[in-house]
Short mmCIF file of the C-alpha atoms (twelve columns), coordinates in Angstrom:
data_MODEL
# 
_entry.id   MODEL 
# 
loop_
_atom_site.group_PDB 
_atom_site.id 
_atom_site.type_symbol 
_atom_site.label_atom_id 
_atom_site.label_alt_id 
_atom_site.label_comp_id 
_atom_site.label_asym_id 
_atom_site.label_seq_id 
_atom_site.Cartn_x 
_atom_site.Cartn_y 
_atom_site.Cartn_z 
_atom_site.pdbx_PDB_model_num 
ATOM 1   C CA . UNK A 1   21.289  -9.657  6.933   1 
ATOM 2   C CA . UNK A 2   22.179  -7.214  4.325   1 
ATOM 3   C CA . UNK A 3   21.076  -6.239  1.090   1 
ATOM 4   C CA . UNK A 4   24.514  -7.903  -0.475  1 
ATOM 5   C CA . UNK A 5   23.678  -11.096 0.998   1 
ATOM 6   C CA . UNK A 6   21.994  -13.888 -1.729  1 
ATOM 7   C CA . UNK A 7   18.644  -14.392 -1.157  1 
ATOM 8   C CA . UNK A 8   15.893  -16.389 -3.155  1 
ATOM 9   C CA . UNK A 9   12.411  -15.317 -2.854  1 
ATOM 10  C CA . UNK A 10  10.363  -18.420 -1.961  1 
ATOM 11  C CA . UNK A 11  7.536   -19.471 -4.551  1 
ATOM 12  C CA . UNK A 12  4.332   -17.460 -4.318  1 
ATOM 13  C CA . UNK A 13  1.518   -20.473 -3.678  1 
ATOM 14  C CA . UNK A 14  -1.176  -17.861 -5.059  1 
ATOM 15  C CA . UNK A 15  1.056   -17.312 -8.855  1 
ATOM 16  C CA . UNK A 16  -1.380  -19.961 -10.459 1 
ATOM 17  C CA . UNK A 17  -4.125  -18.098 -9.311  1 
ATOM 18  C CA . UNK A 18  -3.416  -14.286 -10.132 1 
ATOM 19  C CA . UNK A 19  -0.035  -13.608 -11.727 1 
ATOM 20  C CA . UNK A 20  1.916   -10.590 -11.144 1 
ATOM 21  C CA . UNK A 21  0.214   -8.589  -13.684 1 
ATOM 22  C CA . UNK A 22  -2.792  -9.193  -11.852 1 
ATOM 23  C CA . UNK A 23  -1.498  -8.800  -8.854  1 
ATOM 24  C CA . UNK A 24  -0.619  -5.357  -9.689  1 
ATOM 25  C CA . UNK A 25  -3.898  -4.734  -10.956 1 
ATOM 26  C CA . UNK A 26  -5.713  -5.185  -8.258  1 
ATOM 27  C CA . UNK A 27  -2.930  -2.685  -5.849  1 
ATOM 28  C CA . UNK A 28  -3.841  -0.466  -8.372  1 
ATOM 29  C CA . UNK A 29  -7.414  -0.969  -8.114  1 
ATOM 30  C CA . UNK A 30  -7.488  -0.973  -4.445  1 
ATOM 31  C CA . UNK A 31  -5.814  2.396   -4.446  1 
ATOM 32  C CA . UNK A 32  -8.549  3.718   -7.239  1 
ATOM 33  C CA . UNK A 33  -11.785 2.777   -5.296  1 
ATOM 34  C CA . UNK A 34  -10.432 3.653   -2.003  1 
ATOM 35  C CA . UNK A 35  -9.617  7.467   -2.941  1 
ATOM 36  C CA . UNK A 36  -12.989 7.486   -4.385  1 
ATOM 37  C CA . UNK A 37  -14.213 5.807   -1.031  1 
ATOM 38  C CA . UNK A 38  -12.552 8.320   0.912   1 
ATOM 39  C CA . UNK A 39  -13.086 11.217  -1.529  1 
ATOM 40  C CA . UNK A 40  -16.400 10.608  -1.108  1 
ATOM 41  C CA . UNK A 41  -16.919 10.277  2.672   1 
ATOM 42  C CA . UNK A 42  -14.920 13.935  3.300   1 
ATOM 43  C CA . UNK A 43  -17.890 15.209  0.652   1 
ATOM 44  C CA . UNK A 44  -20.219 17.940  2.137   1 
ATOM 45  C CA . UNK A 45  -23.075 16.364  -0.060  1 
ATOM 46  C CA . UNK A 46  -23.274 12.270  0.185   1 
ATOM 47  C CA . UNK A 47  -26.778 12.240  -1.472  1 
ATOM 48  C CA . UNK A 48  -25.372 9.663   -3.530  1 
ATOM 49  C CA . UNK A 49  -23.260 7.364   -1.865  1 
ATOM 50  C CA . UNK A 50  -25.719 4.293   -1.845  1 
ATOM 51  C CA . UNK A 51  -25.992 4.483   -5.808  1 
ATOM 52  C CA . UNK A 52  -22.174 5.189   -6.412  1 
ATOM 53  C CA . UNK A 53  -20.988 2.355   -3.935  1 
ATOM 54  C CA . UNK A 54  -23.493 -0.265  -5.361  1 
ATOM 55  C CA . UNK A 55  -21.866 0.584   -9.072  1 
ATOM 56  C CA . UNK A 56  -18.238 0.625   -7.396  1 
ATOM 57  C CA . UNK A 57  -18.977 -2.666  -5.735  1 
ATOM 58  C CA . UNK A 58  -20.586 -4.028  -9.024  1 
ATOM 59  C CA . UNK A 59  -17.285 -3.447  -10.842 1 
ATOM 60  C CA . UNK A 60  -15.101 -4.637  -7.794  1 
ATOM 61  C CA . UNK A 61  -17.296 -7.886  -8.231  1 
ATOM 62  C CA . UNK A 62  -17.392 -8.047  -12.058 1 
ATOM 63  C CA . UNK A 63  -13.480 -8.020  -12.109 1 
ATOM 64  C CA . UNK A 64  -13.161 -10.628 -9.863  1 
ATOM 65  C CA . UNK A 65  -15.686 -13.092 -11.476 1 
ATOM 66  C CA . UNK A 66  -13.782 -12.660 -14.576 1 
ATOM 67  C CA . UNK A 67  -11.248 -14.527 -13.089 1 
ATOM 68  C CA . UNK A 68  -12.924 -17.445 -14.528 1 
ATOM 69  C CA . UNK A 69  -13.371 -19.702 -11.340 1 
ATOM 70  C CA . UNK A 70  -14.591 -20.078 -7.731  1 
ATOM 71  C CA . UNK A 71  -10.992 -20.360 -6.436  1 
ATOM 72  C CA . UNK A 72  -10.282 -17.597 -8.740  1 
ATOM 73  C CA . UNK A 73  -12.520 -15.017 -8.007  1 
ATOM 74  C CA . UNK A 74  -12.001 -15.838 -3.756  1 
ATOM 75  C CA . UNK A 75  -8.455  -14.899 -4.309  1 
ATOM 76  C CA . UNK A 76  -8.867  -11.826 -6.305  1 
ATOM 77  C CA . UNK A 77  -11.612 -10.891 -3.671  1 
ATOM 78  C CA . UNK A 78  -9.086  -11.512 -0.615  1 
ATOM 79  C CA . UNK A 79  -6.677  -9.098  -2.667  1 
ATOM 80  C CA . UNK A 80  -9.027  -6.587  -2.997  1 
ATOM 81  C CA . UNK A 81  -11.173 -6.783  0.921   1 
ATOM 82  C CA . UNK A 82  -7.079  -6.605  2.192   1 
ATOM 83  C CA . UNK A 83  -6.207  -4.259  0.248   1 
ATOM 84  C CA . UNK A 84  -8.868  -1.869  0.764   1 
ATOM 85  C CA . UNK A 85  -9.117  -2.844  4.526   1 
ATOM 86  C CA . UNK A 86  -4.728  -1.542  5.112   1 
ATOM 87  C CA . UNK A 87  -5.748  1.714   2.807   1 
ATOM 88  C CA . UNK A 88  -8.882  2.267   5.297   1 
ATOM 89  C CA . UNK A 89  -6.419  1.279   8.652   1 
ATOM 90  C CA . UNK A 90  -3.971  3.832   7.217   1 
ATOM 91  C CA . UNK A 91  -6.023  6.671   6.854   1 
ATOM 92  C CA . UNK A 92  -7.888  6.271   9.999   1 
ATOM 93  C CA . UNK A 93  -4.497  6.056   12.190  1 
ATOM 94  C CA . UNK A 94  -2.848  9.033   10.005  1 
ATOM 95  C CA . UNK A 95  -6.013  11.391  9.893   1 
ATOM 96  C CA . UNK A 96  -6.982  10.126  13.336  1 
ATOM 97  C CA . UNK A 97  -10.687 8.573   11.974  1 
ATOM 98  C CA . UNK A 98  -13.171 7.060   13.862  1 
ATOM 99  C CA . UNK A 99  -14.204 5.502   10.983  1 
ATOM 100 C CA . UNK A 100 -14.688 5.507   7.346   1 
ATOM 101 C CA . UNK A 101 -18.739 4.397   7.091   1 
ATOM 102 C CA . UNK A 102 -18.571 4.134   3.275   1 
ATOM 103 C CA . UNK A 103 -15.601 1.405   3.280   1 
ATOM 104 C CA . UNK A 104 -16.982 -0.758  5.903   1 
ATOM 105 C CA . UNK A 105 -20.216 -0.402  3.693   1 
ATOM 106 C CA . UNK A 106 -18.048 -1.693  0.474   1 
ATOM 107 C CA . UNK A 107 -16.602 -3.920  2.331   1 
ATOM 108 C CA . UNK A 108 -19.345 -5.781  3.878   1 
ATOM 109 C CA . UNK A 109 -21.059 -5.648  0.447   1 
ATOM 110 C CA . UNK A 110 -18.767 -7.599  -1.169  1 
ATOM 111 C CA . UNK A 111 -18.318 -10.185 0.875   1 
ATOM 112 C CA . UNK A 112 -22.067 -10.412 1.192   1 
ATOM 113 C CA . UNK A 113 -22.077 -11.901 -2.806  1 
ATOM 114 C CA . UNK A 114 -20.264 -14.706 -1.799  1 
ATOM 115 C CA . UNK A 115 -22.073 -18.434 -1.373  1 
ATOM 116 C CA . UNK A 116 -21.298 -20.371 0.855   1 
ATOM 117 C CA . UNK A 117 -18.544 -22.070 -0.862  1 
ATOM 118 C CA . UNK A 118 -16.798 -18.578 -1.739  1 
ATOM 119 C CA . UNK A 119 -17.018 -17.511 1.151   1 
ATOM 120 C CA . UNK A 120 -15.166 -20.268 2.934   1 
ATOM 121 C CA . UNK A 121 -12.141 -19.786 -0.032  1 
ATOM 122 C CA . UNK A 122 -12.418 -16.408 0.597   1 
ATOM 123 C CA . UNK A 123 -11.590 -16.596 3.984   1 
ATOM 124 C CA . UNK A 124 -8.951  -19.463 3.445   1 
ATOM 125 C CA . UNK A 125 -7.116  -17.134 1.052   1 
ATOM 126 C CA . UNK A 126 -7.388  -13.996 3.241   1 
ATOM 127 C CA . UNK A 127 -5.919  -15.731 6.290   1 
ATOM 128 C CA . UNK A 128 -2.885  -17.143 3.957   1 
ATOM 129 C CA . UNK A 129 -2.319  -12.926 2.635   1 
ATOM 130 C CA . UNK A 130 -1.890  -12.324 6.497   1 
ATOM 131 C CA . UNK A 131 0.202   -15.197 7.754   1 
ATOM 132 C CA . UNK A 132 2.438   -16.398 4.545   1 
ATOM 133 C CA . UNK A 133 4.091   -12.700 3.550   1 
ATOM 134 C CA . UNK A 134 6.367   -14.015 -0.047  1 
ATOM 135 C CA . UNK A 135 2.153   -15.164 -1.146  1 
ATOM 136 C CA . UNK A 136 0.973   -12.573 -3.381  1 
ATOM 137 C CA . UNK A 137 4.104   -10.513 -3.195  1 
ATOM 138 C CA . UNK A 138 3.835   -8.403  -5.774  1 
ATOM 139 C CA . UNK A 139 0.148   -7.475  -4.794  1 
ATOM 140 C CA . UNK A 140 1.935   -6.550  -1.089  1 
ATOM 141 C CA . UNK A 141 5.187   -4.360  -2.588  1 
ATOM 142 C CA . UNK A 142 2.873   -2.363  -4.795  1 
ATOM 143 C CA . UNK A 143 -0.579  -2.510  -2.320  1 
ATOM 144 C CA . UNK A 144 2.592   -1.098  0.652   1 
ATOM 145 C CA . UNK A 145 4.495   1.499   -1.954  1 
ATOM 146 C CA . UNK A 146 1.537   3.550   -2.512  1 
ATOM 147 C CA . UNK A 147 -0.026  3.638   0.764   1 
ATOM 148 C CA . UNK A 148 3.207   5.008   2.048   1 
ATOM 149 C CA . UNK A 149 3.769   7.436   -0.622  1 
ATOM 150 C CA . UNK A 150 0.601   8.499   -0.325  1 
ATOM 151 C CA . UNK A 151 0.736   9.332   3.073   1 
ATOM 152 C CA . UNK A 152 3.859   10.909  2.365   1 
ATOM 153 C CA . UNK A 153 2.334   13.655  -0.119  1 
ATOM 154 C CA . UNK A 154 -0.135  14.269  2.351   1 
ATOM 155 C CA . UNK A 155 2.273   15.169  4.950   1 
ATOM 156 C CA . UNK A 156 4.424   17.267  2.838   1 
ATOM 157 C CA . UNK A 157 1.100   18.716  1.472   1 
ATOM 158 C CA . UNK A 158 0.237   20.243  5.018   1 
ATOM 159 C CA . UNK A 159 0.684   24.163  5.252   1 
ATOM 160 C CA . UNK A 160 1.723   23.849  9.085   1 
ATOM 161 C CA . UNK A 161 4.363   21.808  10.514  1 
ATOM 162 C CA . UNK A 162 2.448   20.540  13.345  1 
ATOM 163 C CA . UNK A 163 -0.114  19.590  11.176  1 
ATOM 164 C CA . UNK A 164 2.761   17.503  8.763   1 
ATOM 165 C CA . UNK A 165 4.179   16.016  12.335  1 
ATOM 166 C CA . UNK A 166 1.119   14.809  12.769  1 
ATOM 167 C CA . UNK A 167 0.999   12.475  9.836   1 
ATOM 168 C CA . UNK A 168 4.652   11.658  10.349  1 
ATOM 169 C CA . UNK A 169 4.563   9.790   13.443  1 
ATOM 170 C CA . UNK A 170 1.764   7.257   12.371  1 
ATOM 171 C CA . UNK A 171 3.409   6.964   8.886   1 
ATOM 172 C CA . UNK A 172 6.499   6.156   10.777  1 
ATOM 173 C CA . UNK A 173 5.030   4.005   12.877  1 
ATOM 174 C CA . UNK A 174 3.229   1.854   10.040  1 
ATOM 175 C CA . UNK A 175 7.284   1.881   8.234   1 
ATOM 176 C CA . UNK A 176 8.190   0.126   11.386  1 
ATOM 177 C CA . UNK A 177 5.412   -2.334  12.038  1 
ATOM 178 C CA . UNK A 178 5.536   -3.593  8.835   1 
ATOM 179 C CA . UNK A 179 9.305   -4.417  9.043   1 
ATOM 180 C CA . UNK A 180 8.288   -6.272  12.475  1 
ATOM 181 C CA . UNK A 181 5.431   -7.978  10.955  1 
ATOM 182 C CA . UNK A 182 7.350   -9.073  7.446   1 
ATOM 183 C CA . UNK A 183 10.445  -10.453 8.853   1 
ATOM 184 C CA . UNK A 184 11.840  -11.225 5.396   1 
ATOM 185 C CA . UNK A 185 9.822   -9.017  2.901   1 
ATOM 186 C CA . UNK A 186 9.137   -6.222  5.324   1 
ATOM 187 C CA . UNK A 187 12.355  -4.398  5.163   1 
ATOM 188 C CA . UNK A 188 12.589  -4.713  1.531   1 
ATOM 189 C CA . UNK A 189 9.310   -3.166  0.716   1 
ATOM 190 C CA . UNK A 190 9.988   -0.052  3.463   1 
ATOM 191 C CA . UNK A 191 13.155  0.381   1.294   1 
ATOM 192 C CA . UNK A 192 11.095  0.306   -2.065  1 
ATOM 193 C CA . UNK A 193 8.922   2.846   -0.177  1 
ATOM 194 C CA . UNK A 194 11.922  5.112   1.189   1 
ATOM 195 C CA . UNK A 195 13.160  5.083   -2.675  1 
ATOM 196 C CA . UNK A 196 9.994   6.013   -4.107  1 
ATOM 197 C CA . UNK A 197 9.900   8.691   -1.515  1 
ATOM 198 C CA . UNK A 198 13.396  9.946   -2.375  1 
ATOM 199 C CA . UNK A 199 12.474  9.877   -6.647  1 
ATOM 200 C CA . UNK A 200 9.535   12.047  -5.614  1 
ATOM 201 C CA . UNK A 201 11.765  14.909  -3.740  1 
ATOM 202 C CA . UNK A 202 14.325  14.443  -7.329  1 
ATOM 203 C CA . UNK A 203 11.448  14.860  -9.495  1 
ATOM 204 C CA . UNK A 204 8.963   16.795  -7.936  1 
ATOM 205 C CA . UNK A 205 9.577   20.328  -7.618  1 
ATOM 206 C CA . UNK A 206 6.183   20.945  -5.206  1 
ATOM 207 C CA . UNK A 207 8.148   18.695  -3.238  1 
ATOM 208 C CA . UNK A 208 11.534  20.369  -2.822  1 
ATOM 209 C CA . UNK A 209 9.914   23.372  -0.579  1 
ATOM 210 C CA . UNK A 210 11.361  23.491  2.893   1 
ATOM 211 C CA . UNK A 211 8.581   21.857  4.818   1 
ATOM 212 C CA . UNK A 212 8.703   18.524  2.379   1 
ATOM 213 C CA . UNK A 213 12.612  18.266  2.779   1 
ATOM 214 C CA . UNK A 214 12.528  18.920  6.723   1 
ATOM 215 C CA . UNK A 215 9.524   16.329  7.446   1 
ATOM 216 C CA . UNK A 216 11.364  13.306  4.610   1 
ATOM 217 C CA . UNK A 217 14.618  13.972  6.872   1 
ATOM 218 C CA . UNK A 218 12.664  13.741  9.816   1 
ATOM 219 C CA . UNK A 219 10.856  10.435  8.684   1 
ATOM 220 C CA . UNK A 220 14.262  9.053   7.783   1 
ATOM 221 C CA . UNK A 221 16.076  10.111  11.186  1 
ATOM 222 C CA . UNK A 222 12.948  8.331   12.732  1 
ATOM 223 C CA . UNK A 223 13.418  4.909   11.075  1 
ATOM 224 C CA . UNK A 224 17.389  5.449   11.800  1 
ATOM 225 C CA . UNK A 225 16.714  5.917   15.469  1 
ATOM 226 C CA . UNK A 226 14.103  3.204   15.811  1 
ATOM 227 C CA . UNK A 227 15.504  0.136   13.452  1 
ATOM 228 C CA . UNK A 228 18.847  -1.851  14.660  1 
ATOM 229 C CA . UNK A 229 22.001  -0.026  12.482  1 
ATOM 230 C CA . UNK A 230 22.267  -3.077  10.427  1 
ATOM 231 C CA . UNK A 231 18.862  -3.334  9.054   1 
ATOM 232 C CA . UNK A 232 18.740  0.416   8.433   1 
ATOM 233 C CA . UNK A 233 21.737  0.459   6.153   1 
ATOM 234 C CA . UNK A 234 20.405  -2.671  4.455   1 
ATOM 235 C CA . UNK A 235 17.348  -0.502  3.587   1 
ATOM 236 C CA . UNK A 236 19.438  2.512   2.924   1 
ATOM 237 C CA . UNK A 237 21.744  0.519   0.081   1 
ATOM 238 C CA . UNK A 238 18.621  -1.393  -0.878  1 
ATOM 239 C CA . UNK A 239 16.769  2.227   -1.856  1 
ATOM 240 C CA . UNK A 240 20.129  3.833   -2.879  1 
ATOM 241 C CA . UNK A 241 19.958  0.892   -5.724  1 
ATOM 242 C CA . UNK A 242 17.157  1.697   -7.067  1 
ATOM 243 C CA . UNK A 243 17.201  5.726   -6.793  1 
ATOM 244 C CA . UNK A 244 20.291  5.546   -8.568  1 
ATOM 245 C CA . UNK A 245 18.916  3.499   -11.298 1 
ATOM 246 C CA . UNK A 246 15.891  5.698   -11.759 1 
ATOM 247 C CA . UNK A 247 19.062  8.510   -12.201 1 
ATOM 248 C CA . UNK A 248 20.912  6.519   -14.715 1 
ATOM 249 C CA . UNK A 249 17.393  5.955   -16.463 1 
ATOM 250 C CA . UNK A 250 16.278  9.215   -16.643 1 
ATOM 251 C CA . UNK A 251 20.082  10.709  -17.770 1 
ATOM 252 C CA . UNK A 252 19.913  7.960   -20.831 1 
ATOM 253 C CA . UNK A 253 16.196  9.049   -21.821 1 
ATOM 254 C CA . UNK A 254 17.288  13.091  -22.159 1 
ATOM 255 C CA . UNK A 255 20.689  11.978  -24.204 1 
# 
């Protein structure tokens, strides 16, 4: 397959539900709460955690009851428990964690609200997240995007280059399982991730030092080595697409 071929993106079943624009609400969300989460648990002082997780859970919970139903507010739930669970599965592999005690705390706190009936969407809706990858797609491109970007700035962010190598090979790693795992959307969403990465290093100027560029071309040689030549120049044109848009965009907005 290449990125030339046609291809029609099959109907996401959750789009009734929570639309794209909610969707990319709650990536956005996810990413908010879990930097506070993790923020938080690298703090010296955690006098307050109890307090500030009980309000963060509050509002978690409040957003998704304004979804105005059962079904509703289980799906916006299973978006956020998912989302929040890959950010936490992330970190922990990149930073080599244990654990993160305040996100399993969240996370068991929300799904503690849910009756009976909730619960039983909720888990209906989670399993579908996990096994049906075109449901809740844009939830999964944006929710995948930042976590790898993320990661990214953290590894270019390092002062050593052992210490960037060290967040390299689990960010590579995740880059390849999700290709494995996403047979169809996968590859498509490392290359949205590879392009994002490659607008930073254009954009960016704390990202053009020599560490940032030598650990992004290592990343890159990584996925070459690892993915079949096909599929890598699939993602390659795919992210070439859409750097070279973002190019074109930004030369129209300074004329």
């Amino acid at each position: 397959m290449t990125s030339s071929a046609p291809f029609q993106i099959p109907a996401d079943q959750f789009a009734p539900l929570a639309n794209a624009d909610t969707q990319r609400l709650a990536a956005r969300m996810v990413q908010d709460v879990f930097a506070g989460v993790f923020r938080q648990a690298v703090m010296a002082d955690a006098g307050d955690d109890e307090k500030v997780l009980a309000e963060v859970g509050e509002r978690c919970f409040n957003w998704c009851k304004a979804a105005g139903s059962d079904e509703g507010l289980a799906l916006r739930l299973a978006l956020l428990i998912s989302g929040l669970d890959q950010w936490g599965v992330a970190y922990t592999q990149a930073f080599k964690l244990a654990a993160i005690p305040a996100l399993t705390t969240l996370l068991g706190s929300l799904r503690g609200r849910l009756d009976a009936r909730g619960d039983s969407l909720f888990q209906q809706y989670f399993q579908q997240l996990a096994e049906v990858e075109f449901d809740a797609v844009d939830f999964k491109v944006d929710l995948r995007r930042a976590i790898h970007v993320a990661l990214w700035h953290a590894m270019i962010a390092c002062e050593t280059q052992a210490q960037a190598e060290a967040i390299l090979q689990p960010l590579g790693s995740m880059m390849l399982a999700l290709e494995k795992q996403m047979p169809e959307l996968g590859w498509r969403m490392l290359a949205d991730a590879l392009a994002s990465i490659q607008i930073a290093l254009l954009s960016d100027e704390s990202a053009a030092s020599a560490l940032a560029q030598e650990t992004t071309q290592q990343l890159f040689a990584s996925l070459r080595h690892a993915l079949p030549q096909e599929r890598y120049q699939a993602i390659l044109a795919h992210s070439g697409q859409v750097v070279v848009a973002w190019q074109q965009a930004r030369r129209a907005a300074v004329q």
